[in-house]
N, C-alpha and C positions, 0 to 999 in steps of 0.2 A: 257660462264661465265668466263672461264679462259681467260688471254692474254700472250702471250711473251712475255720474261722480256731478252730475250739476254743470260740467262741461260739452255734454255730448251724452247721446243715448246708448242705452248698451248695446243695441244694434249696432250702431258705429263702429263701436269698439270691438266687435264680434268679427264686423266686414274684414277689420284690418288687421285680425289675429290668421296665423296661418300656420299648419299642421300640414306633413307630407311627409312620407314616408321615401326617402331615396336611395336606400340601397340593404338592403338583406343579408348579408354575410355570417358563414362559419370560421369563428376563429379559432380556437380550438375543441377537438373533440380526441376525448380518451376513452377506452373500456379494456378494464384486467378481469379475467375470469382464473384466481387464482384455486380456487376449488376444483377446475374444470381438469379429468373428468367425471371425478368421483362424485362430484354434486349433480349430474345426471343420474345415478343410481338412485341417489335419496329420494325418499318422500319428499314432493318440494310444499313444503310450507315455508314462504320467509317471513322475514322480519324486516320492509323496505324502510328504510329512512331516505329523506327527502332531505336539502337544505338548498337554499335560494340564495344569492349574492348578485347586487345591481353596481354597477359601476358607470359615472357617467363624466362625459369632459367635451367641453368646446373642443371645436375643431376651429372654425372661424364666426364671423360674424351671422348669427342666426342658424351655425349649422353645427347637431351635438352629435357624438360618438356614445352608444349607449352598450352598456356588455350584459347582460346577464347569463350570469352561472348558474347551472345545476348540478347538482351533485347527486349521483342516487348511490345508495349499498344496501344489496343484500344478503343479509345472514339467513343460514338455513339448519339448523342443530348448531345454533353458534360458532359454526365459523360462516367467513367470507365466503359468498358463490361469487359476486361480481362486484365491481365497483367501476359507475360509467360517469363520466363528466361531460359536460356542453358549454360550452362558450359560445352564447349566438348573440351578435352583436348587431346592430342598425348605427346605420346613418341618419339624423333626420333631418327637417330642416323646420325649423320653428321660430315664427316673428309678433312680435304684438301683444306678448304676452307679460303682465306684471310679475317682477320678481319673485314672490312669491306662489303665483299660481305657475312661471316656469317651470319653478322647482319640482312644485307636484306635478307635471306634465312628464321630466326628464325623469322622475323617482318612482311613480306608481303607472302611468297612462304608456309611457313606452316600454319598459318591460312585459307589460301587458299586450301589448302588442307584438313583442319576442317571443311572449310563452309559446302559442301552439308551435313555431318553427322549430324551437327546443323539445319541445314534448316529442313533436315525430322523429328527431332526429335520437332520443333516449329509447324511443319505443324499437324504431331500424335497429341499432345496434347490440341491443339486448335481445331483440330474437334473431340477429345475425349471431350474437353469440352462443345460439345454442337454447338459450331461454325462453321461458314463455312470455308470451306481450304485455309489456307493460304500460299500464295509459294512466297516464298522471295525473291525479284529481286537476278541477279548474283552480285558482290560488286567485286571491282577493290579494291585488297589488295595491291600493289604495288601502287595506287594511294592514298590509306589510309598512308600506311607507308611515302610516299616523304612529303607529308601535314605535320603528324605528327612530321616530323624531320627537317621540313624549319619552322615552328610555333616556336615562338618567346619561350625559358624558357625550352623547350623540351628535357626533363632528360633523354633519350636515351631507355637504356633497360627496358623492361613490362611497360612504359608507354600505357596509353589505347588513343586508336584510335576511336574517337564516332563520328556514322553517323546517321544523322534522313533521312527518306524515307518519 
C-alpha cells in the first residue's frame, strides 16, 4: 500500500501505517415479514434484491466510525415476503496512511471487513423469520468504491454505494 517517495523506503512507511480493528458493533437491525403467513404457503421462489450503503466519519484523531447497510427484499409472486435491514458498524483505528489511500481504506477495505458480521446477522434473522437461509453472495468493496468515486456528482466521504443482486 505504501510506495517510495525518495524520502524513506516503502517499508518504512508500511512499519508506521497501522490498521486495527476496535470494536464490532450492531447498530441497528430491522426485519418485516409483511406477507407472513400466507408466504409460507407459496411456492417460494423469490426475487431478492440486495443494496449496499457505506457511511463513514472521524470519531477522533486516528480513529473512524464505519456503518454499512444492508438492505435485502424479498418478493415472491410480486408481493413482499420480507424486508430485513443491518446496520453493522466498526470502530477502527487507522494511522499512517496518505489521504488518499485513507479514503480507500475507510470506503472499500472496512466495509469489507463488516460484511460477513452483516451477512450472518441477515442470514439469523430471515430464518428466524420463518424463511429459508439466506447467504449473501461475497461483494467486491473496492469494486463498489471505484464505481462510486468515477459516478458522475460523487460527494466523496459516506456517500452510499447501492448494489442489487
Amino acid at each position: 500500500m505504501a510506495e517510495g517517495n525518495g524520502n524513506g523506503s516503502a517499508t518504512e512507511e508500511a512499519a508506521q501505517q497501522r490498521f486495527q480493528i476496535a470494536k464490532v458493533y450492531l447498530r441497528d437491525i430491522s426485519f418485516e415479514a409483511p406477507g407472513a403467513p400466507e408466504a409460507f404457503r407459496e411456492t417460494w421462489q423469490p426475487q431478492v434484491d440486495v443494496e449496499l450503503g457505506t457511511q463513514h466519519r472521524a470519531l477522533d484523531e486516528g480513529t473512524y466510525d464505519v456503518l454499512l447497510t444492508v438492505t435485502v427484499t424479498a418478493r415472491n409472486n410480486e408481493r413482499t415476503a420480507y424486508l430485513c435491514e443491518i446496520k453493522q458498524g466498526g470502530v477502527f483505528r487507522i494511522e499512517g496512511f496518505p489521504e488518499a489511500e485513507l479514503d480507500r481504506v475507510l470506503g472499500a477495505y472496512c466495509p469489507a471487513q463488516l460484511f460477513p458480521f452483516a451477512r450472518e446477522a441477515v442470514n439469523d434473522m430471515v430464518v428466524k423469520g420463518g424463511f429459508p437461509q439466506l447467504l449473501l453472495a461475497p461483494v467486491n468493496f473496492e469494486s463498489l468504491y471505484q464505481r462510486q468515486r468515477e459516478a458522475p456528482g460523487s460527494g466523496g466521504n459516506g456517500a452510499d454505494s447501492g448494489q442489487g443482486q
